[in-house]
Biopython code that builds the backbone (N, CA, C, O; Angstrom):
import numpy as np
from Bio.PDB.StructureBuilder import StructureBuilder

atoms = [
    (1, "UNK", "N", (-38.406, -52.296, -87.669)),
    (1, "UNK", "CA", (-37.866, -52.587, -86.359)),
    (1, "UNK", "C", (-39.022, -52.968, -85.429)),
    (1, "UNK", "O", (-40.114, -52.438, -85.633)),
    (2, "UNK", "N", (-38.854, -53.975, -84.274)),
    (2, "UNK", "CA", (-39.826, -54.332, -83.668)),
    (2, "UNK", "C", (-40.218, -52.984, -82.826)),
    (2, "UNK", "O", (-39.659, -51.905, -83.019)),
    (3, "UNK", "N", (-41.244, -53.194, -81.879)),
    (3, "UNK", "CA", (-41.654, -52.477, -80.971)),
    (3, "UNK", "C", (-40.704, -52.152, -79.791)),
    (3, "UNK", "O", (-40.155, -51.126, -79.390)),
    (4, "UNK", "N", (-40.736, -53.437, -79.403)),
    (4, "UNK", "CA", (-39.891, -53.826, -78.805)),
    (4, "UNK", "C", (-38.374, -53.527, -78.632)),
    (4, "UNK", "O", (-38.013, -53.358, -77.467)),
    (5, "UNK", "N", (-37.326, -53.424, -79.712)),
    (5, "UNK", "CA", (-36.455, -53.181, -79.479)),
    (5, "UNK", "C", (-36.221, -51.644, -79.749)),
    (5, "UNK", "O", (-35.098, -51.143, -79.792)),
    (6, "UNK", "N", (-37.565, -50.849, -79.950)),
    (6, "UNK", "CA", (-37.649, -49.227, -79.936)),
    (6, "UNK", "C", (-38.013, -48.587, -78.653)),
    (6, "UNK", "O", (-37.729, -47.443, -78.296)),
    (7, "UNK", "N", (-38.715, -49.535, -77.980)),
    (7, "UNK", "CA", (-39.308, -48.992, -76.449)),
    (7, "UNK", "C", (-37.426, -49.220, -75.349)),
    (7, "UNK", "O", (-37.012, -48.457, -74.476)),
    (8, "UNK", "N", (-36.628, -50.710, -75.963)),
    (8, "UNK", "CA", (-36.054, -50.854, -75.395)),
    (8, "UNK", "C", (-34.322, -49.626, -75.653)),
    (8, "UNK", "O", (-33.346, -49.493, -74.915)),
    (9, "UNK", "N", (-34.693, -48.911, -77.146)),
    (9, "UNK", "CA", (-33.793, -48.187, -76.921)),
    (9, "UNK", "C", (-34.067, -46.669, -76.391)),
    (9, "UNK", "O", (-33.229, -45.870, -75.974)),
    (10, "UNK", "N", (-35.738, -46.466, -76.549)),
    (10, "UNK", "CA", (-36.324, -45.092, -76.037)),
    (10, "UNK", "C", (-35.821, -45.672, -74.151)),
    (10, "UNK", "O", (-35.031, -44.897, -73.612)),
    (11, "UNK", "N", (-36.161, -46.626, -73.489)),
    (11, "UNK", "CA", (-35.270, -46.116, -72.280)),
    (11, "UNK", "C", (-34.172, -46.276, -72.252)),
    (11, "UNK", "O", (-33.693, -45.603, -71.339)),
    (12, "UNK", "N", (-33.305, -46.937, -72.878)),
    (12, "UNK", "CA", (-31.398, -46.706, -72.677)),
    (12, "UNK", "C", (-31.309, -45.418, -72.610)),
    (12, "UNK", "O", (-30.453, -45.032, -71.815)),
    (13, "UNK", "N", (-32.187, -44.191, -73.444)),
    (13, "UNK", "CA", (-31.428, -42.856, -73.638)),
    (13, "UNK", "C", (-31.655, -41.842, -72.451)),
    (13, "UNK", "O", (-30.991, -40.894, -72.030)),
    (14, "UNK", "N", (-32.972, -42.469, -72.039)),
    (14, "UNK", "CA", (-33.388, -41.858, -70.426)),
    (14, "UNK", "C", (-32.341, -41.798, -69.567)),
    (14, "UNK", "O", (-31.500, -42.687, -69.435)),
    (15, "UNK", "N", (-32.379, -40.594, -68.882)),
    (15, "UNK", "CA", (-31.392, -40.805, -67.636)),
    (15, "UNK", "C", (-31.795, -41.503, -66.289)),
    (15, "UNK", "O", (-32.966, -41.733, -65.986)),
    (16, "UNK", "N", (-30.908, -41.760, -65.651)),
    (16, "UNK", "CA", (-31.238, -43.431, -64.557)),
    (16, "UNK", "C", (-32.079, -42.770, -63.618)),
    (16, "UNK", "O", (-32.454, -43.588, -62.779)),
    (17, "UNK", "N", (-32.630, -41.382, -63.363)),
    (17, "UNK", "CA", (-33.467, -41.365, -62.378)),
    (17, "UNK", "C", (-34.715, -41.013, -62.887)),
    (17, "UNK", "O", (-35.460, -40.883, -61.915)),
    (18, "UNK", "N", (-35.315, -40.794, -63.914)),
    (18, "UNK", "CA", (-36.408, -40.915, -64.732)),
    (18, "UNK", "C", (-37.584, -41.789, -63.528)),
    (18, "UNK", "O", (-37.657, -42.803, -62.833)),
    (19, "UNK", "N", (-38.449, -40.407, -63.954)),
    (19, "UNK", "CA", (-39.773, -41.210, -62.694)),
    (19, "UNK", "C", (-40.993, -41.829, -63.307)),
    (19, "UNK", "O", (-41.718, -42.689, -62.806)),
    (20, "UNK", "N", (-41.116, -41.134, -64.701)),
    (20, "UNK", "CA", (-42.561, -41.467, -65.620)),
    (20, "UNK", "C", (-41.744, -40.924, -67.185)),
    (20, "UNK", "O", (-40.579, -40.536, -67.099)),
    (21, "UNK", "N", (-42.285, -40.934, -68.248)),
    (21, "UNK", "CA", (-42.784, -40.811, -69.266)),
    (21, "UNK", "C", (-43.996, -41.111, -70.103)),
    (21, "UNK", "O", (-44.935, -41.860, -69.829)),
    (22, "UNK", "N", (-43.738, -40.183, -71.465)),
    (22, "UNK", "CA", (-44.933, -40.331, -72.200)),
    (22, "UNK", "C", (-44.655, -41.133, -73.320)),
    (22, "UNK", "O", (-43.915, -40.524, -74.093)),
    (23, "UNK", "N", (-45.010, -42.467, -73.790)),
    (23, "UNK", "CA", (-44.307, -43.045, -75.359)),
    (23, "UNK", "C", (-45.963, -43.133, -75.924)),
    (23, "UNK", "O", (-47.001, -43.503, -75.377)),
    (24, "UNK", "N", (-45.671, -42.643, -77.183)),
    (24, "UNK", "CA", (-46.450, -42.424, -78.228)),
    (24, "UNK", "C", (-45.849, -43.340, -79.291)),
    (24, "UNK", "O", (-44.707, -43.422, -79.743)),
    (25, "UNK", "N", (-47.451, -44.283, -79.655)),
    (25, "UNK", "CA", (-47.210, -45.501, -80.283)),
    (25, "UNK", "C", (-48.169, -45.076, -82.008)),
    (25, "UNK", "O", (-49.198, -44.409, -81.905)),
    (26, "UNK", "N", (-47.840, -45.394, -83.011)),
    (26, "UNK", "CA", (-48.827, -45.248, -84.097)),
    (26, "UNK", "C", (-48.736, -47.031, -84.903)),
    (26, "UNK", "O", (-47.902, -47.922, -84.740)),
    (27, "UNK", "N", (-49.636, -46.990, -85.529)),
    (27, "UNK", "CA", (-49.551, -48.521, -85.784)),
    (27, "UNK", "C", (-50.040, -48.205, -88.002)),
    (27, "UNK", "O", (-50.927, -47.548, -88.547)),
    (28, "UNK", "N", (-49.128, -48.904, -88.446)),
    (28, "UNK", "CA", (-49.296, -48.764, -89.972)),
    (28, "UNK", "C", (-50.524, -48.786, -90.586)),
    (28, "UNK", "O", (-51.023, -47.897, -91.275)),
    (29, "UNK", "N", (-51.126, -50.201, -90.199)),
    (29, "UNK", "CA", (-52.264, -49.957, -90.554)),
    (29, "UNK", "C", (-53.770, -50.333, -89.774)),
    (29, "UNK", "O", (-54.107, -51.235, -89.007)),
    (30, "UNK", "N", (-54.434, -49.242, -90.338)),
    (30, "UNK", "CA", (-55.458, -49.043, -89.552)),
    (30, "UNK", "C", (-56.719, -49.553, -89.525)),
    (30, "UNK", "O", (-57.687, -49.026, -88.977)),
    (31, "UNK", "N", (-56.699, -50.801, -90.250)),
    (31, "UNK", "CA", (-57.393, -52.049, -89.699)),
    (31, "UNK", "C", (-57.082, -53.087, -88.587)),
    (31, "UNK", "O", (-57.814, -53.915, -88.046)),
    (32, "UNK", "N", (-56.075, -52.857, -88.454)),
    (32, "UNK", "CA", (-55.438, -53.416, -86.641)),
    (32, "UNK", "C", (-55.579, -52.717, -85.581)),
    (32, "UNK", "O", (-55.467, -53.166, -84.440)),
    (33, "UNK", "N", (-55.869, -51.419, -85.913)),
    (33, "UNK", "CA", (-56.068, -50.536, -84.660)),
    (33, "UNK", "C", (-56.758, -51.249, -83.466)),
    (33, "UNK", "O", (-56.158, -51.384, -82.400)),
    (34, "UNK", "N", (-57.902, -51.659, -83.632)),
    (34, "UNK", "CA", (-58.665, -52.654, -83.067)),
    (34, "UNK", "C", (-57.673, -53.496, -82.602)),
    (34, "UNK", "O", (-56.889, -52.730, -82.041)),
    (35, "UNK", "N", (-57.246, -54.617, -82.503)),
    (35, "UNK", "CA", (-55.852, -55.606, -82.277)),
    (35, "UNK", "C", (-54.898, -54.665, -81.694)),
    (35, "UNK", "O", (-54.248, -55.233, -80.816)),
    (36, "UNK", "N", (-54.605, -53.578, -81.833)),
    (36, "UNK", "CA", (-53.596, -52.888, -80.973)),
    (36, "UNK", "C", (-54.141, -52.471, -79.919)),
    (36, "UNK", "O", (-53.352, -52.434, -78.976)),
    (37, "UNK", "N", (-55.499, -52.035, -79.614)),
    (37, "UNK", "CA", (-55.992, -51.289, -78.407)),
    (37, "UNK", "C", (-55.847, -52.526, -77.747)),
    (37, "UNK", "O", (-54.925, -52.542, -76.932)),
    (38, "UNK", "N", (-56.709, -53.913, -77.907)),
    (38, "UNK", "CA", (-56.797, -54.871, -77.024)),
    (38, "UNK", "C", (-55.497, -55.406, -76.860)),
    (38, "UNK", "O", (-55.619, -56.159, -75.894)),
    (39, "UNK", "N", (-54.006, -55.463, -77.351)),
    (39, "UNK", "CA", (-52.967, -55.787, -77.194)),
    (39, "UNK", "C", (-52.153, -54.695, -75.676)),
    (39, "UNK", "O", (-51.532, -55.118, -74.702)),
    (40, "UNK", "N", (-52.599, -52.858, -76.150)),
    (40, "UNK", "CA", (-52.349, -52.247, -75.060)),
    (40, "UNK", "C", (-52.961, -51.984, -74.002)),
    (40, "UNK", "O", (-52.597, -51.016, -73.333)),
    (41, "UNK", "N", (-54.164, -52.875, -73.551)),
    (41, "UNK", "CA", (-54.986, -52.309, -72.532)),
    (41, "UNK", "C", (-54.453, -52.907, -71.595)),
    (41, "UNK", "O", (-54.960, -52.819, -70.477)),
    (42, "UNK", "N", (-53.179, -53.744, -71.826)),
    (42, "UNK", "CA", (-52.733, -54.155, -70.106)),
    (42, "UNK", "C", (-51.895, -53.347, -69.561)),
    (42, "UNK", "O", (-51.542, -53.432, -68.385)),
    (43, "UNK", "N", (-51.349, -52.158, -70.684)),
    (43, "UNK", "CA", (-50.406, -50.621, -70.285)),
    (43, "UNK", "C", (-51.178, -49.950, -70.183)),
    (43, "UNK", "O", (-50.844, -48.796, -69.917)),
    (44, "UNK", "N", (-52.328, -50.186, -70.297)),
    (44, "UNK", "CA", (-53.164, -48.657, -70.026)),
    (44, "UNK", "C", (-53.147, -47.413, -71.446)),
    (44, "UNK", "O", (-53.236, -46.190, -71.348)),
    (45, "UNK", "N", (-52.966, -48.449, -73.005)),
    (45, "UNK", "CA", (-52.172, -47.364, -73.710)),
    (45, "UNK", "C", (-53.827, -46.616, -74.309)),
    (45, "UNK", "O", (-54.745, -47.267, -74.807)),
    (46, "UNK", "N", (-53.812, -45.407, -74.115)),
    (46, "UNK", "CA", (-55.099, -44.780, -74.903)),
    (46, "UNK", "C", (-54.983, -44.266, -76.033)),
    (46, "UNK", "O", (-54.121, -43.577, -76.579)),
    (47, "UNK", "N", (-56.156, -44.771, -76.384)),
    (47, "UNK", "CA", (-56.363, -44.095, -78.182)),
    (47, "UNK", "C", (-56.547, -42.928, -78.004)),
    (47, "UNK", "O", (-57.123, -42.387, -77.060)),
    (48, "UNK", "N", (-55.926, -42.337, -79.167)),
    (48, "UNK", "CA", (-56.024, -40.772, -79.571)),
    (48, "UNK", "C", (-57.300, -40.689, -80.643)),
    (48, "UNK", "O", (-57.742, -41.234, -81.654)),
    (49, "UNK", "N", (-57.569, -39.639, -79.715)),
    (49, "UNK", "CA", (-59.727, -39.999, -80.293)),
    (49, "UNK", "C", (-59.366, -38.442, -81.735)),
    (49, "UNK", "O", (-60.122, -38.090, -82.641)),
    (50, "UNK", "N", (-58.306, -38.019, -81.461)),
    (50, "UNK", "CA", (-57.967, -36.928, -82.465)),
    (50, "UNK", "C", (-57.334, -37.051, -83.456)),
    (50, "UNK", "O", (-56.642, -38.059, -83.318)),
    (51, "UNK", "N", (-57.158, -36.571, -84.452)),
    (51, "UNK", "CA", (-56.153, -36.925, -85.548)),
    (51, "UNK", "C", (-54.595, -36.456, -84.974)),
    (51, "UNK", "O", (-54.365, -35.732, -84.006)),
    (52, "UNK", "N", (-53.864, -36.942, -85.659)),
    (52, "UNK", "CA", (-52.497, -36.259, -84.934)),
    (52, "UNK", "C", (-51.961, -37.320, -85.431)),
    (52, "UNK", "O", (-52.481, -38.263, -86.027)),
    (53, "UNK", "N", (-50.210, -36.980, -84.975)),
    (53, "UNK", "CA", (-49.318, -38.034, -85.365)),
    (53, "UNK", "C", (-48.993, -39.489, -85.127)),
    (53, "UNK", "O", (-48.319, -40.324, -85.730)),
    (54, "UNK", "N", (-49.714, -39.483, -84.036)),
    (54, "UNK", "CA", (-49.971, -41.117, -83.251)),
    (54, "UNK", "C", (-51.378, -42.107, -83.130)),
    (54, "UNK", "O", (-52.440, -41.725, -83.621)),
    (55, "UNK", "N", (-51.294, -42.986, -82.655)),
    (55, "UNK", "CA", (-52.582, -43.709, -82.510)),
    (55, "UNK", "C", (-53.177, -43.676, -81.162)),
    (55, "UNK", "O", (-54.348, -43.557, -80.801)),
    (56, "UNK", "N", (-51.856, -43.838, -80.383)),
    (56, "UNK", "CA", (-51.769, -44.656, -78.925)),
    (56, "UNK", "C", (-50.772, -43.574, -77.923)),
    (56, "UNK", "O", (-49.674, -43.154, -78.286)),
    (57, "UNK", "N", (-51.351, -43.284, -76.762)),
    (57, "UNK", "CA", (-50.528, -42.856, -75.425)),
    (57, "UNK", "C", (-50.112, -43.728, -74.529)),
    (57, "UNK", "O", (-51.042, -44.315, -73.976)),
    (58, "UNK", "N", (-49.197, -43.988, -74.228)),
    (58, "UNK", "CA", (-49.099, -44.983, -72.646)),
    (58, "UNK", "C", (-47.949, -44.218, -71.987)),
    (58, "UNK", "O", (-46.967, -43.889, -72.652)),
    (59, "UNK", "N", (-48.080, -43.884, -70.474)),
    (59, "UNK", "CA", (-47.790, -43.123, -69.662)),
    (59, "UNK", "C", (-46.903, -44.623, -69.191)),
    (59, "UNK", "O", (-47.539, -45.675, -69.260)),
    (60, "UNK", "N", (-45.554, -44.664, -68.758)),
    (60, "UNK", "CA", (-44.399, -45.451, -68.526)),
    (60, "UNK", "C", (-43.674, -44.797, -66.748)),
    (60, "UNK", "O", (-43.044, -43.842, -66.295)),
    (61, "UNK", "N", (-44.114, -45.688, -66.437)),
    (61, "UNK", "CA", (-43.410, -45.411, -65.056)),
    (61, "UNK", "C", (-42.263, -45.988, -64.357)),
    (61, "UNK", "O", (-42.142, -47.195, -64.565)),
    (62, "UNK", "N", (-41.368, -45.454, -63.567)),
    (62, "UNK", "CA", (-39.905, -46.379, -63.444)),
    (62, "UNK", "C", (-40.129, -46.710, -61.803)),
    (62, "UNK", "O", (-40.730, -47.768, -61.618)),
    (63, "UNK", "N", (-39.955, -46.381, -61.256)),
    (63, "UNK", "CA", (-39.917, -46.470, -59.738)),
    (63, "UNK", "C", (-41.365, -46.485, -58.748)),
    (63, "UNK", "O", (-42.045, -47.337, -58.176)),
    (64, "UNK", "N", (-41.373, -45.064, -58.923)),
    (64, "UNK", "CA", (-43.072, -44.684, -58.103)),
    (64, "UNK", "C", (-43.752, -43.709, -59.622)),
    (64, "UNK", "O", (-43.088, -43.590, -60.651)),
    (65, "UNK", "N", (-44.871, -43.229, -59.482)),
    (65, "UNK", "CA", (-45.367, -42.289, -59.625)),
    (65, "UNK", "C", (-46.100, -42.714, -60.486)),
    (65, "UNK", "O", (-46.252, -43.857, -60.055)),
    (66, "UNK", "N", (-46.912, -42.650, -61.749)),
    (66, "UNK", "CA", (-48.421, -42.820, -62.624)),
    (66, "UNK", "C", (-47.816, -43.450, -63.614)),
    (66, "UNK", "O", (-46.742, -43.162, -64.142)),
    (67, "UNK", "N", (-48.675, -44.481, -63.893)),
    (67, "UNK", "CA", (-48.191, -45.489, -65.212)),
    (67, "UNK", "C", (-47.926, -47.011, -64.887)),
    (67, "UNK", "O", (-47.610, -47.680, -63.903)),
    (68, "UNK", "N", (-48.267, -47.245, -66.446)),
    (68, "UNK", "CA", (-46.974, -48.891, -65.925)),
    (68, "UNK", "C", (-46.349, -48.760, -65.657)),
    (68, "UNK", "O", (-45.764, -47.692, -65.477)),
    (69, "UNK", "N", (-46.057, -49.822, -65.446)),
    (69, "UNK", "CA", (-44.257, -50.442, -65.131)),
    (69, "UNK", "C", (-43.821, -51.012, -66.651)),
    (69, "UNK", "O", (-44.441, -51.788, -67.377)),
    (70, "UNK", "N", (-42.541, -50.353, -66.866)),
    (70, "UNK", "CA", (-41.780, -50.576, -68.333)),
    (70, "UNK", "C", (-42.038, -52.056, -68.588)),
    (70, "UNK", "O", (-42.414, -52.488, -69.678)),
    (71, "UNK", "N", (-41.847, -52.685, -67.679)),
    (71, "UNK", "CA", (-41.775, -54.497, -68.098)),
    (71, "UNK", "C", (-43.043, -54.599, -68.456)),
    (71, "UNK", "O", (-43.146, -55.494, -69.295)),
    (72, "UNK", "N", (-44.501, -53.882, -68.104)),
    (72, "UNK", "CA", (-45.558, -54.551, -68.444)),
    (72, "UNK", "C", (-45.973, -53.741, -69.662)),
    (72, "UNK", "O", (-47.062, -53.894, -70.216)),
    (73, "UNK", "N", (-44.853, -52.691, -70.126)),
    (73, "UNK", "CA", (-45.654, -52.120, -71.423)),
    (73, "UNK", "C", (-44.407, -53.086, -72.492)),
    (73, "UNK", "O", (-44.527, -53.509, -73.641)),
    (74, "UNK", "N", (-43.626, -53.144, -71.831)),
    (74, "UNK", "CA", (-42.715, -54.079, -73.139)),
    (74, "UNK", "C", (-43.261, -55.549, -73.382)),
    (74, "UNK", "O", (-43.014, -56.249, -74.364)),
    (75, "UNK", "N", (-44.069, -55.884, -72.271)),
    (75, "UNK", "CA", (-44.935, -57.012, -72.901)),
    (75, "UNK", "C", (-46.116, -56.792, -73.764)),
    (75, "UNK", "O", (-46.623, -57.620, -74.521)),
    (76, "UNK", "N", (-46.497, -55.555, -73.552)),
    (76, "UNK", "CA", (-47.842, -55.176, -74.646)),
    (76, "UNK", "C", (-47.492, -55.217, -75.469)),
    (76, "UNK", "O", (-47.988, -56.001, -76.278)),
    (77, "UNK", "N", (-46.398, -54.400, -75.824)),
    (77, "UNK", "CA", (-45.405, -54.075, -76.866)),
    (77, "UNK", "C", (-44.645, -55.252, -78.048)),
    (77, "UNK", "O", (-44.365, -55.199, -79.246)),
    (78, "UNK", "N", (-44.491, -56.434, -76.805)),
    (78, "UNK", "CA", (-44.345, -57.856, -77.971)),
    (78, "UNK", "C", (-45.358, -58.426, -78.061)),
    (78, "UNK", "O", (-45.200, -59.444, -78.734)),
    (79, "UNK", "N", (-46.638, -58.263, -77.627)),
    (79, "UNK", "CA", (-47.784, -58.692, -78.050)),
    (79, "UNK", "C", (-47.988, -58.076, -79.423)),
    (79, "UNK", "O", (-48.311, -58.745, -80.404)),
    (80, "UNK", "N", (-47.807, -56.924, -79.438)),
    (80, "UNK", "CA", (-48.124, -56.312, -80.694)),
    (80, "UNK", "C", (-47.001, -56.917, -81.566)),
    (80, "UNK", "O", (-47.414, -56.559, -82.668)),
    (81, "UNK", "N", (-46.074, -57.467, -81.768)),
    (81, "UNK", "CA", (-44.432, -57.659, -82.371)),
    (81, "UNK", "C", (-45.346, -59.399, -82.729)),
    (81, "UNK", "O", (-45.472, -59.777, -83.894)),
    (82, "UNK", "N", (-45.873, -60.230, -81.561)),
    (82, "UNK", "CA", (-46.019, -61.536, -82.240)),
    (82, "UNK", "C", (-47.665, -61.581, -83.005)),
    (82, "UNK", "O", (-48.083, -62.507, -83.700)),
    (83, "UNK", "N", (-48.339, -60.446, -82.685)),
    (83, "UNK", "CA", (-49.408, -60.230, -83.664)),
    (83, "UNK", "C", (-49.036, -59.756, -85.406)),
    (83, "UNK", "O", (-49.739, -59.866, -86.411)),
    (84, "UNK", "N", (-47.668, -59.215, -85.231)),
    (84, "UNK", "CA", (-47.727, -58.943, -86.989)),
    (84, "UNK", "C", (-47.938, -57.546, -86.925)),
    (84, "UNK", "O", (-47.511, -56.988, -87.936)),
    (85, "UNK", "N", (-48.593, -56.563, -85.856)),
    (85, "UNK", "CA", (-48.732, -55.214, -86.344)),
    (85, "UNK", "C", (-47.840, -54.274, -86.196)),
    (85, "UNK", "O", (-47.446, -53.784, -85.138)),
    (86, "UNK", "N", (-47.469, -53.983, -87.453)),
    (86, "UNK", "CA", (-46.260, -52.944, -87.831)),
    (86, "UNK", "C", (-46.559, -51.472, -87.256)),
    (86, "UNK", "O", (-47.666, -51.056, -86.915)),
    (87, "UNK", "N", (-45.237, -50.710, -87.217)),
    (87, "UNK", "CA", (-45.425, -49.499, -86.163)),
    (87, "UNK", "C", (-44.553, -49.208, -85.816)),
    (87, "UNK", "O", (-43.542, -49.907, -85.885)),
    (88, "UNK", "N", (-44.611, -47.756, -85.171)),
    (88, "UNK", "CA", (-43.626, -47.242, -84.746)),
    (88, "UNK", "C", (-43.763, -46.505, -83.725)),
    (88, "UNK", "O", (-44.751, -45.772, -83.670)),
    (89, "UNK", "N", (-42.627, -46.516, -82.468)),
    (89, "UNK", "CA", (-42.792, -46.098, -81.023)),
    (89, "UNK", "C", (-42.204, -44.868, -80.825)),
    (89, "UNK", "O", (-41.199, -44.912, -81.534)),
    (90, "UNK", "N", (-42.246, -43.655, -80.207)),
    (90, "UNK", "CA", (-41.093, -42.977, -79.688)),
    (90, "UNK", "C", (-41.441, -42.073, -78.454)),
    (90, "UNK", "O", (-42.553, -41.700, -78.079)),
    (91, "UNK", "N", (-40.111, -41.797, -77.877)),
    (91, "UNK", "CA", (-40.486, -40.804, -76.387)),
    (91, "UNK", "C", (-41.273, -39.312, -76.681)),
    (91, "UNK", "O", (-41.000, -38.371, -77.427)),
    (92, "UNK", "N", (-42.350, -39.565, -75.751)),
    (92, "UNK", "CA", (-42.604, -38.135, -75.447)),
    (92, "UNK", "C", (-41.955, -37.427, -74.722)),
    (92, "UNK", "O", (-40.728, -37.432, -74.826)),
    (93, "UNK", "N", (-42.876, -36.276, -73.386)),
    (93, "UNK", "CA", (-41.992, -35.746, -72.171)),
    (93, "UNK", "C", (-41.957, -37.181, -71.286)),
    (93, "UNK", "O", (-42.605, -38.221, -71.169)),
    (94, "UNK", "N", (-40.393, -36.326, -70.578)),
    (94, "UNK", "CA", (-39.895, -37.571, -69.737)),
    (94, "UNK", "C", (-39.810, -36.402, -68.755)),
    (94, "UNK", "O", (-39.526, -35.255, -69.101)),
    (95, "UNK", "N", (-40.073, -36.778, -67.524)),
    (95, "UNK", "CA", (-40.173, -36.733, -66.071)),
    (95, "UNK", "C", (-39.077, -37.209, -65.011)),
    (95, "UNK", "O", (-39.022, -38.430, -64.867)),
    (96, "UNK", "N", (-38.361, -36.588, -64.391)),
    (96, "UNK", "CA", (-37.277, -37.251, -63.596)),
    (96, "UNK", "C", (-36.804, -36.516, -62.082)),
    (96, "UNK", "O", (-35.805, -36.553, -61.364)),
    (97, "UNK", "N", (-38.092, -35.865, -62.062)),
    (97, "UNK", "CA", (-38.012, -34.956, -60.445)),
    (97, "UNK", "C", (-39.438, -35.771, -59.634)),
    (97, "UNK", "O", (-39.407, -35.637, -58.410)),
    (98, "UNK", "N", (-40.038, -36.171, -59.904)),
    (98, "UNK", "CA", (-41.262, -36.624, -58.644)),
    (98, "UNK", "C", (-40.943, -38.093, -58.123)),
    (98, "UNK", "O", (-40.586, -39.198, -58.533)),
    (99, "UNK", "N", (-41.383, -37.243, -56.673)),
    (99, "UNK", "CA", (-41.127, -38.388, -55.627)),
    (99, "UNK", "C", (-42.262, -38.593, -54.798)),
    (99, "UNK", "O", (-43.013, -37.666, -54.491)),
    (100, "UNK", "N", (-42.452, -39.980, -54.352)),
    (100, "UNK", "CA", (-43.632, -39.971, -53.848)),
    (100, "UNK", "C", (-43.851, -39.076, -52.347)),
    (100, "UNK", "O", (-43.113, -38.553, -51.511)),
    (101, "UNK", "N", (-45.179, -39.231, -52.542)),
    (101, "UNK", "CA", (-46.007, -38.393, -51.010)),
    (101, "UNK", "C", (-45.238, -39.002, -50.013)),
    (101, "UNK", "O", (-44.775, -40.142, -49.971)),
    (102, "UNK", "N", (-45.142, -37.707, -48.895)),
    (102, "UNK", "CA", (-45.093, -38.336, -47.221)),
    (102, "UNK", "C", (-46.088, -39.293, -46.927)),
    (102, "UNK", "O", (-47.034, -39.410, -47.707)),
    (103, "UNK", "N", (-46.030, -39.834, -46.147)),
    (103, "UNK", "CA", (-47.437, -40.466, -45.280)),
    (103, "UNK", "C", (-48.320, -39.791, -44.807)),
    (103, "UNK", "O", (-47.712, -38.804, -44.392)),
    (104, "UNK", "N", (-49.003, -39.702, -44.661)),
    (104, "UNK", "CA", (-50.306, -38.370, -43.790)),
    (104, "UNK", "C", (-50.142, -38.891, -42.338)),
    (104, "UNK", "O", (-50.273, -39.985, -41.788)),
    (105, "UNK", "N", (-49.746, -37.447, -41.894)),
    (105, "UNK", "CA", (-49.435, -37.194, -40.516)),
    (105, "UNK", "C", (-50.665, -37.280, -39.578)),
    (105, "UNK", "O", (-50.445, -37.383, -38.372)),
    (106, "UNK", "N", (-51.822, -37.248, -39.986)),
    (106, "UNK", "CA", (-52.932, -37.196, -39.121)),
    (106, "UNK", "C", (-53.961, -38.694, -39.420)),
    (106, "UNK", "O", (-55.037, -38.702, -38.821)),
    (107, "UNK", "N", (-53.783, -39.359, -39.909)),
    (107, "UNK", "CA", (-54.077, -40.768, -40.603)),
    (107, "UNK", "C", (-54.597, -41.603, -39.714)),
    (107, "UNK", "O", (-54.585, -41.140, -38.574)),
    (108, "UNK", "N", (-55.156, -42.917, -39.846)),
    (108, "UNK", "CA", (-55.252, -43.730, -38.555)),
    (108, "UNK", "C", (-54.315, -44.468, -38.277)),
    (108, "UNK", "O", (-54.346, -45.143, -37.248)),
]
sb = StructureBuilder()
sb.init_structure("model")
sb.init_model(0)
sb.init_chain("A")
sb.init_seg("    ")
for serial, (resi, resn, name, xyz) in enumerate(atoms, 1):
    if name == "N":
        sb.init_residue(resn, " ", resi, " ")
    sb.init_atom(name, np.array(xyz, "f"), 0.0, 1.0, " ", f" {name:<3s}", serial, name[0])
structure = sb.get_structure()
């Protein structure tokens, strides 16, 4: 399955007020790793410098709060889909209570 249409069903299952998440990306093989970092560095996706079940973190943001924006990780995401590198995506924690800061009351 593409990347792509896994990122696009990891948010259908989100509920509509979702503020951030975590999607954890692993890639088959690990002579592309290389080709996947430079494919996710426009999501911000980081390598996992540890062993573990994944390759890749990218923090997914909907509205306000830390992360991309879904549209610019689903373009990383078919970057990786028209490069050929096989893989698999899925949700971490999802987030759906933060709202942004007041303005600062004492400010210029």
């Amino acid at each position: 399955m593409a990347y792509t249409d896994e990122f696009d069903a990891v948010v259908a299952e989100l509920a509509s007020d979702w503020a951030f998440f975590e999607c954890y990306i692993t890639v088959d093989d690990p002579l592309r790793l290389s080709d996947a970092r430079v494919a996710l560095a426009r999501a911000n996706g980081r390598p996992i410098r540890t062993s573990g079940d994944h390759d890749f973190e990218v923090t997914v943001a909907h509205d306000h709060g830390r992360g991309a924006r879904a549209g610019v990780v689903r373009s990383a995401l078919r970057t990786l889909d028209d490069l050929g590198i096989a893989g698999r995506i899925w949700l971490g924690a999802a987030y759906d209570d933060l709202r942004p800061a007041p303005a600062h009351r004492y400010g210029p």
